[in-house]
Every structure is written in structure tokens, then in C-alpha cells.
Backbone as numpy.savetxt, mean C-alpha at the origin, in Angstrom:
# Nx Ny Nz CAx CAy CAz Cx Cy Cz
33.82 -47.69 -15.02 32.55 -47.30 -14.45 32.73 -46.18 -13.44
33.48 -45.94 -12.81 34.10 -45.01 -11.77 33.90 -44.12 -12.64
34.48 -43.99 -13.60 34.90 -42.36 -14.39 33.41 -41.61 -14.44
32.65 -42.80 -14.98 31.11 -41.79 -14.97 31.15 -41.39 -13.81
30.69 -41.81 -12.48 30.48 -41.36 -11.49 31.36 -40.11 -10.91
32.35 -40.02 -11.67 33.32 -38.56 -11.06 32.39 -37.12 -11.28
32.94 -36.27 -10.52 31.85 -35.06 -10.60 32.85 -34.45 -12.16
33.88 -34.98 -12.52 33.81 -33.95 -14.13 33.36 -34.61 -14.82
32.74 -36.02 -15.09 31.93 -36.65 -15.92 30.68 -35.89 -16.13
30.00 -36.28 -14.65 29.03 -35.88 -14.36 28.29 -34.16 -14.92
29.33 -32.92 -14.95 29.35 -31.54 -14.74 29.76 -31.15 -16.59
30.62 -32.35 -17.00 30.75 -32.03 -18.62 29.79 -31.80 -19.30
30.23 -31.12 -20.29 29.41 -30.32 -21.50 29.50 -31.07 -22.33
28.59 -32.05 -22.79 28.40 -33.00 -23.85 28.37 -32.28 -25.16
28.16 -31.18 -25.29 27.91 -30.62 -26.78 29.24 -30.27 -27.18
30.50 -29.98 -26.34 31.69 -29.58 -27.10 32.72 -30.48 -26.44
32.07 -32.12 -26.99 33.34 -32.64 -26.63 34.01 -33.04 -27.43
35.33 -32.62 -27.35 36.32 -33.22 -28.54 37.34 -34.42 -28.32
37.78 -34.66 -29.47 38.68 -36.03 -29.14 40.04 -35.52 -29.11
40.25 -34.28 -28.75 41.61 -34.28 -27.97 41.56 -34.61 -26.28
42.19 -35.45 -26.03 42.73 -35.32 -24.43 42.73 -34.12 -23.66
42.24 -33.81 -22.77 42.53 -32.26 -21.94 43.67 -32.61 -20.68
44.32 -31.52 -20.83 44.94 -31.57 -19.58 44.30 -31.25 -18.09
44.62 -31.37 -17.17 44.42 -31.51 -15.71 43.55 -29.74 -15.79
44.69 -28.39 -16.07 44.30 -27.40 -16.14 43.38 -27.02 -17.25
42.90 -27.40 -18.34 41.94 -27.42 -19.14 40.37 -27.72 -18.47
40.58 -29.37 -18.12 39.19 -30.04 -17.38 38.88 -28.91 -16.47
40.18 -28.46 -15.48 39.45 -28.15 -14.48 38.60 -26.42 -14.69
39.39 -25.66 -16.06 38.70 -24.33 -16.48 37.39 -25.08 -17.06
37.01 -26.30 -17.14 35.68 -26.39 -18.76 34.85 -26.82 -16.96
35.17 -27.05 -15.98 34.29 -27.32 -15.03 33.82 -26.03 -14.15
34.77 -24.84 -14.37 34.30 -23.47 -13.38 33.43 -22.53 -14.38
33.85 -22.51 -15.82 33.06 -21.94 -16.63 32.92 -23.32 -18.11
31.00 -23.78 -17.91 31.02 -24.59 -18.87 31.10 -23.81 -20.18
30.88 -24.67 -21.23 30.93 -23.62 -22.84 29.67 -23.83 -23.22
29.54 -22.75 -23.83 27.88 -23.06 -24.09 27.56 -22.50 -25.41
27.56 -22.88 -26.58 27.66 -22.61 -27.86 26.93 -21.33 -28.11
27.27 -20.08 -29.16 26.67 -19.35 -29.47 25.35 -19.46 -29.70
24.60 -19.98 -30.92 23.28 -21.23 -30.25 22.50 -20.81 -29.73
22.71 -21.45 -28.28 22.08 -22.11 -27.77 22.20 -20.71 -26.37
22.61 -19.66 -26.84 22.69 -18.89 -25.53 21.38 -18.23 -25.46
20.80 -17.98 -24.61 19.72 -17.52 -24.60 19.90 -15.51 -24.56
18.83 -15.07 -25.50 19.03 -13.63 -25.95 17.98 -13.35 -24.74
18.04 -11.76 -24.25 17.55 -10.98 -22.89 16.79 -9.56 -23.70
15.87 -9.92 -23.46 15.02 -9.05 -23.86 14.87 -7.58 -22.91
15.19 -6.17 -22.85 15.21 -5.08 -21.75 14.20 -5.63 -20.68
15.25 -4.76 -19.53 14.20 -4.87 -18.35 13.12 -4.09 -18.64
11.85 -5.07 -17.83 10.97 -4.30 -17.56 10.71 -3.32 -16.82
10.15 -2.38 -16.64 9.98 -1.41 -15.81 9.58 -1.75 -14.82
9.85 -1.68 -13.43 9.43 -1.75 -11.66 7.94 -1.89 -11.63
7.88 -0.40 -11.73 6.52 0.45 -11.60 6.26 1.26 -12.45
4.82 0.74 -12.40 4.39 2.09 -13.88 3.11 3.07 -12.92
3.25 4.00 -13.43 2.50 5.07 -13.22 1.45 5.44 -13.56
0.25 5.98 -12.43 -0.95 5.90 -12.70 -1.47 6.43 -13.83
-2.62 5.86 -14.44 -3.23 6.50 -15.57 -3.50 7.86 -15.44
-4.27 8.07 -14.52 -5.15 9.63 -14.26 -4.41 10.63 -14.37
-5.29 11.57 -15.49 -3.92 12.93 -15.31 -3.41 13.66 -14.18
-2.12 13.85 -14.28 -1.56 14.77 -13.07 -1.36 13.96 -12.34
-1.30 12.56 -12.00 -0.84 11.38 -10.96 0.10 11.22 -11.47
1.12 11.14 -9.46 2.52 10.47 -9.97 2.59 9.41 -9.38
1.48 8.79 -8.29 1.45 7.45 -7.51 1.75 6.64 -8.45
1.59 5.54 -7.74 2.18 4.26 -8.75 1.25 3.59 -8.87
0.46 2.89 -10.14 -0.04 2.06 -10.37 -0.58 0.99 -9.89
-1.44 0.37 -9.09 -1.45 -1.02 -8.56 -2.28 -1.88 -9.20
-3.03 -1.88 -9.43 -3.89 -2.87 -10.55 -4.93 -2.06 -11.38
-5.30 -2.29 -12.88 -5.92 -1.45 -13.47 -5.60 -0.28 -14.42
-4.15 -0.14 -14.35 -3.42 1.05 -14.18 -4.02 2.03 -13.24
-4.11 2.04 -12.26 -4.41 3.36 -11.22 -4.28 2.80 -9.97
-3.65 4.24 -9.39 -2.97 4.01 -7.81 -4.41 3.88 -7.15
-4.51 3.45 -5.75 -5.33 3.22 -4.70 -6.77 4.32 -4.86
-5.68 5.82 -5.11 -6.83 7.05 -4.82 -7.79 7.24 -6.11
-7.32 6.51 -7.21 -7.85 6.47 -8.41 -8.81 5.08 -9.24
-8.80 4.55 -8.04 -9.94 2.95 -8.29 -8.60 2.39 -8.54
-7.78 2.09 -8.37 -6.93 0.85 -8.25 -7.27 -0.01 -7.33
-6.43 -1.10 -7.00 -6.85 -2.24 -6.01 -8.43 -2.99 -6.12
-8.11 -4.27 -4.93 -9.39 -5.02 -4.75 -10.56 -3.67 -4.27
-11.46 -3.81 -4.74 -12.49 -3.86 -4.90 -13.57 -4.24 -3.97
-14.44 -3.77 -3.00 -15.56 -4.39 -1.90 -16.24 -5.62 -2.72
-16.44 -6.85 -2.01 -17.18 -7.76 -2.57 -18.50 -7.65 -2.54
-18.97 -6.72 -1.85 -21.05 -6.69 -1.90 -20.90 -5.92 -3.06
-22.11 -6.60 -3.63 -22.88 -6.11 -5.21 -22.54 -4.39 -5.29
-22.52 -4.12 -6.42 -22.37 -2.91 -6.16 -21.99 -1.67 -5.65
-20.48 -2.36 -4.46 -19.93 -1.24 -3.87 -18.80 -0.58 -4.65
-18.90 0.63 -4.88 -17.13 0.96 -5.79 -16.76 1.18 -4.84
-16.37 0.90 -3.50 -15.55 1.31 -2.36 -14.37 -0.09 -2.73
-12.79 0.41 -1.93 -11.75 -0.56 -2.39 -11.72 -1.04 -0.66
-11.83 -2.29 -0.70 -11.69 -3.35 0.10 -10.48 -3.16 0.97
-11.06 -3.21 2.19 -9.81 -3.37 3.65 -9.57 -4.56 4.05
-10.46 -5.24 4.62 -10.40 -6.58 5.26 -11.31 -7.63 4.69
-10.80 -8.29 4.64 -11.92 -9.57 4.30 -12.40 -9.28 3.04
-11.64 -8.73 2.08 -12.51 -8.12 0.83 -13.76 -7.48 0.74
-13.98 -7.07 1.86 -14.72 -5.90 2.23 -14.49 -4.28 2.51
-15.16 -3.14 2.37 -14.59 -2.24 2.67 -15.18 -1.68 3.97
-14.76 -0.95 4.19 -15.47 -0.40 5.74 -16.42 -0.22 6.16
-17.42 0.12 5.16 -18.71 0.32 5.15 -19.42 -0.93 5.75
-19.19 -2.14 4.76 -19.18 -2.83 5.05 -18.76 -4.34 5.63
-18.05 -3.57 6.73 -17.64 -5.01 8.14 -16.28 -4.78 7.48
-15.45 -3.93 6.75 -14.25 -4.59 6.51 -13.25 -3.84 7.43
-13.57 -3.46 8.67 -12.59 -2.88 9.66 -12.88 -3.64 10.89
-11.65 -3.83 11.69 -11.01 -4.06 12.90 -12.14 -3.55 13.81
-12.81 -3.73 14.79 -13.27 -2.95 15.64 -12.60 -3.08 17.13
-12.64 -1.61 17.78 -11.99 -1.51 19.39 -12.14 -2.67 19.95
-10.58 -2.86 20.42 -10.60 -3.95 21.92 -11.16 -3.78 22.89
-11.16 -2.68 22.94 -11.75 -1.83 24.75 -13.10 -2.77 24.94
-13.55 -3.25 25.89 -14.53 -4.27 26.01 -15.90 -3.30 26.06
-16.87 -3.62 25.09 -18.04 -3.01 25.11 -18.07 -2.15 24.35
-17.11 -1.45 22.88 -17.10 -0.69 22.45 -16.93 -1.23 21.13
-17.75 -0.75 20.10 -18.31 -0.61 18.93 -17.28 -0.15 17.87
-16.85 0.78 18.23 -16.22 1.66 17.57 -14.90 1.08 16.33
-14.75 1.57 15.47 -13.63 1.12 14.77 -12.32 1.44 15.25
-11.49 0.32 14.95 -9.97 0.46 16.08 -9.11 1.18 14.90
-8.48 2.10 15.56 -7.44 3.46 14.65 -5.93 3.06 14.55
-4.95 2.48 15.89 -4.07 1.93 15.92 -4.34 1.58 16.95
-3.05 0.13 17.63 -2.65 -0.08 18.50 -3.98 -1.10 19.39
-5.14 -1.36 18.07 -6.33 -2.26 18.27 -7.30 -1.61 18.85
-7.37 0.07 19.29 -8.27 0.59 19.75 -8.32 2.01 19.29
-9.81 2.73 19.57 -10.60 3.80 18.67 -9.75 4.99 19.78
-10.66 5.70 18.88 -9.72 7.18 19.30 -10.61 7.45 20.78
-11.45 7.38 20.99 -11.91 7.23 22.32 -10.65 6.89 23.60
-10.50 5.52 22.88 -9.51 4.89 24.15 -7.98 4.87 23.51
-7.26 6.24 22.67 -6.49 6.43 22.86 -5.63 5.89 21.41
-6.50 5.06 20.69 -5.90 5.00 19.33 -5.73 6.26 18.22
-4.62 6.21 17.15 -4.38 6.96 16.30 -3.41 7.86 16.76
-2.67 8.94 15.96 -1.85 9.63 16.46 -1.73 10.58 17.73
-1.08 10.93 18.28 -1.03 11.94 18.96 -0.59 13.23 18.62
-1.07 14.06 19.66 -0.81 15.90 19.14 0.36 15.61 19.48
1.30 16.53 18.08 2.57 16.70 18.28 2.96 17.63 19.30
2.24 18.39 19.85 2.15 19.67 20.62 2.96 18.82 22.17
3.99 19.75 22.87 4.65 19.38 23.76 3.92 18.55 25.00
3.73 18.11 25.78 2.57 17.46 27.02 1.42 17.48 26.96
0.82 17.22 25.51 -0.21 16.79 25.13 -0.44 15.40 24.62
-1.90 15.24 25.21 -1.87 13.91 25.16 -3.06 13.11 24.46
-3.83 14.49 23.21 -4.97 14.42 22.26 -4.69 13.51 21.53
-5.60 13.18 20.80 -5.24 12.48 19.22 -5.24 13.84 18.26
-4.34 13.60 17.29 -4.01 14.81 16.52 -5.40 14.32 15.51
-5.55 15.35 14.72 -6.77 14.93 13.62 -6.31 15.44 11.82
-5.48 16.63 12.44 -4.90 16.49 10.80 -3.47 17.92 11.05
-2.50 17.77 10.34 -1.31 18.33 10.58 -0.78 17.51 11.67
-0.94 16.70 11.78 -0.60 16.33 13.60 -0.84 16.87 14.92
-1.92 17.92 14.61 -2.54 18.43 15.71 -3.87 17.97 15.79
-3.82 18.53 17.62 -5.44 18.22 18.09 -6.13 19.05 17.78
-7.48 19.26 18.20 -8.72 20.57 17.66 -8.16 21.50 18.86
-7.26 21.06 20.06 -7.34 22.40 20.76 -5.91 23.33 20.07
-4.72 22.58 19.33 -3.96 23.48 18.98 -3.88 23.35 17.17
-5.27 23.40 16.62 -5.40 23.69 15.74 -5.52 23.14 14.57
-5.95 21.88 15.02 -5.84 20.27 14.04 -7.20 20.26 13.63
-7.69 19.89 12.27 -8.96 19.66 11.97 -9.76 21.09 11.58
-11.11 20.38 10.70 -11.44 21.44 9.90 -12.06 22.64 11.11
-12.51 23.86 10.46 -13.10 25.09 11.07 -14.31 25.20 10.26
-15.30 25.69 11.56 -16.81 25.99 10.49 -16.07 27.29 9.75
-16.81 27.62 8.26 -16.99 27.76 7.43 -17.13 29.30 7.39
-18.53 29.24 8.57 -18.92 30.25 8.51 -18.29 31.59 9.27
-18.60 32.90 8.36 -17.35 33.87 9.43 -17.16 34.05 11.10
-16.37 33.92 11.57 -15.90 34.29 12.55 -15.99 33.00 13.74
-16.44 31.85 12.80 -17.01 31.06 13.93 -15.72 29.96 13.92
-15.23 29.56 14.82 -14.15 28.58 14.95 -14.56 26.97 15.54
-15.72 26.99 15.64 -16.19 25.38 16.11 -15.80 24.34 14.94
-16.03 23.32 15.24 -15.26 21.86 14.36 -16.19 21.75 13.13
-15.68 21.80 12.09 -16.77 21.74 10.90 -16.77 20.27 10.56
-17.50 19.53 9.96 -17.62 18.23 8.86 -17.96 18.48 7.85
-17.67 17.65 7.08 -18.32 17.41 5.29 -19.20 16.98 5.54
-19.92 16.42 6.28 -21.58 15.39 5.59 -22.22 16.82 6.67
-22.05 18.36 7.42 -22.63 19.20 7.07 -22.32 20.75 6.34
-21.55 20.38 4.98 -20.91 21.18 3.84 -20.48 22.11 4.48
-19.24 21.61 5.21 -18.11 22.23 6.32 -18.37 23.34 7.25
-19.72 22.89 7.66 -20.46 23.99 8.78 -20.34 23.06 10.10
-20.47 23.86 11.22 -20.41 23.35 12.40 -21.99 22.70 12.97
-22.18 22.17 14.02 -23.38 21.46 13.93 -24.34 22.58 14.48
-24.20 23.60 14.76 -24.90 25.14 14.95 -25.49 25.53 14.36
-24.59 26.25 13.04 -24.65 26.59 11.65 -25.27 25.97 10.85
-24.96 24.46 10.44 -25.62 23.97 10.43 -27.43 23.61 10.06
-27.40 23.51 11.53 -28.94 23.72 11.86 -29.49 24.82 11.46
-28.82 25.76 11.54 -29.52 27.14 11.52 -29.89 26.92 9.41
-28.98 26.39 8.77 -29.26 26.32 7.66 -30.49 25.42 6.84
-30.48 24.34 7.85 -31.56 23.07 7.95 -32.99 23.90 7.98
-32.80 24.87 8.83 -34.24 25.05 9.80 -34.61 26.47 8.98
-33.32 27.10 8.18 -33.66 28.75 7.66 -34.11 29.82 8.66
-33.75 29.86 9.64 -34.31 30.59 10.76 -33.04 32.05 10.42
-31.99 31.43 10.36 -31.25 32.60 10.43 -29.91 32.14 9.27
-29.27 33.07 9.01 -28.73 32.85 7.67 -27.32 32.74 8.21
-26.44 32.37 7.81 -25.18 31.92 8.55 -24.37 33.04 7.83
């Protein structure tokens, strides 16, 4: 009864046992590498690939669900009816409630890093030497040259897209037709 209980009882390969006796150095090779019949070995089908690459032409991002990277409708999805916006928080997207808002007490604002809005100092800083802006794009601020330019000639004030990269001047002047930019 002992013998079962030994760990080479226990660790043997029941499928290739023979009725010769093994020696001491035999048992102890059939216990570091068992045998495992041609059989019964299991065949490996190629690796799969990591990452596959986005559908959309001219994309080299990587895929995340859907086949298409993030910038191409990949990912979750906003949960209110009808948003194609892709979900930040809470399976929501920003629009709706799916961002962080500022710690700073009394402030509304959406938090950029570090739990607070660019107001109170969240998001990057100007790379520019003893400056102490938030950069807005290149890693600069608007005073050394970060962020868009109106549009219109000669004018260097801060342009936006929601007014078709005119400054809020220009702008107006286009709203109102008074004068032609």
C-alpha cells in the first residue's frame, strides 16, 4: 500500500507501462520527462497575430474592437440613444457627463490633469523656459505660439473651429456682413 502512495506511483505514466523492471536511473528519467505517446500529443496550430490593424484606408493604428482604432469608431460606444461619440467614463462620452470635473471648489469646469481644469493649472505646460502657461498645441502657450491663428490676413488673434477658424472679431464681422474679412 505504501508503493501507491510514493510520488513515482503517483507521477507515472500509466499508458507506457511495461513489464520490464526499471532501474533506479530509468524511474527517475520517466519522472523528469513523462512519455507521452505520439497520439495523444497535441498538434499547435500558428500563432495568432498580437494586433491587427485598422480597417480604414491609410491607418496604421491598431485595431481595438470592430476592426478600427479609437479615431475610426473603434471602442465602447456612448450609452445615450443615439450618440456615435466613444465613451470616457461611465460609458458615457463627454458630452454627456462622461468626464471628471475640476476639484478646485466651485468650479464646473472639466478636469485636464492632475484633477483640475486649465484654469487652475491642469494640462500641460509651455515648454518655453520660465513659463508657467498651459501649452495648447506643439507644447506651446498662445503667447509663444501654441494654438490656432485667425484665418484671416494679417490678423494673429486665437482662432476656433465652431467659428470656421476666425477669431471672435472676424468672426462677427462675418455674422453681421458689415465688413468683409
Amino acid at each position: 500500500m505504501a508503493q501507491k502512495l510514493s510520488l513515482a506511483f503517483l507521477l507515472h505514466d500509466f499508458g507506457s507501462r511495461s513489464s520490464c523492471p526499471q532501474s533506479p536511473e530509468t524511474s527517475a528519467m520517466s519522472l523528469r520527462s513523462p512519455r507521452v505517446s505520439p497520439l495523444m500529443a497535441k498538434t499547435r496550430s500558428p500563432p495568432a497575430p498580437r494586433s491587427r490593424p485598422c480597417k480604414h484606408a491609410g491607418c496604421t493604428k491598431f485595431a481595438v474592437t470592430r476592426g478600427h482604432c479609437i479615431a475610426h469608431g473603434g471602442g465602447k460606444r456612448c450609452s445615450v440613444a443615439d450618440c456615435p461619440s466613444g465613451a470616457k467614463t461611465n460609458g458615457l462620452c463627454w458630452k454627456h457627463g462622461g468626464s471628471k470635473t475640476c476639484s478646485f471648489p466651485n468650479c464646473s469646469n472639466r478636469s485636464k490633469t492632475y484633477g483640475v481644469c486649465w484654469s487652475h493649472g491642469g494640462g500641460k505646460q509651455c515648454s518655453e523656459a520660465d513659463c508657467t502657461k498651459t501649452a495648447l498645441r506643439h507644447g506651446l502657450c498662445w503667447a509663444h505660439g501654441g494654438g490656432k491663428r485667425c484665418r484671416a490676413d494679417g490678423c494673429q488673434r486665437p482662432a476656433y473651429e465652431r467659428n470656421d477658424n476666425l477669431c471672435d472679431v472676424h468672426c462677427s464681422k462675418k455674422k453681421h456682413r458689415s465688413a468683409p474679412y
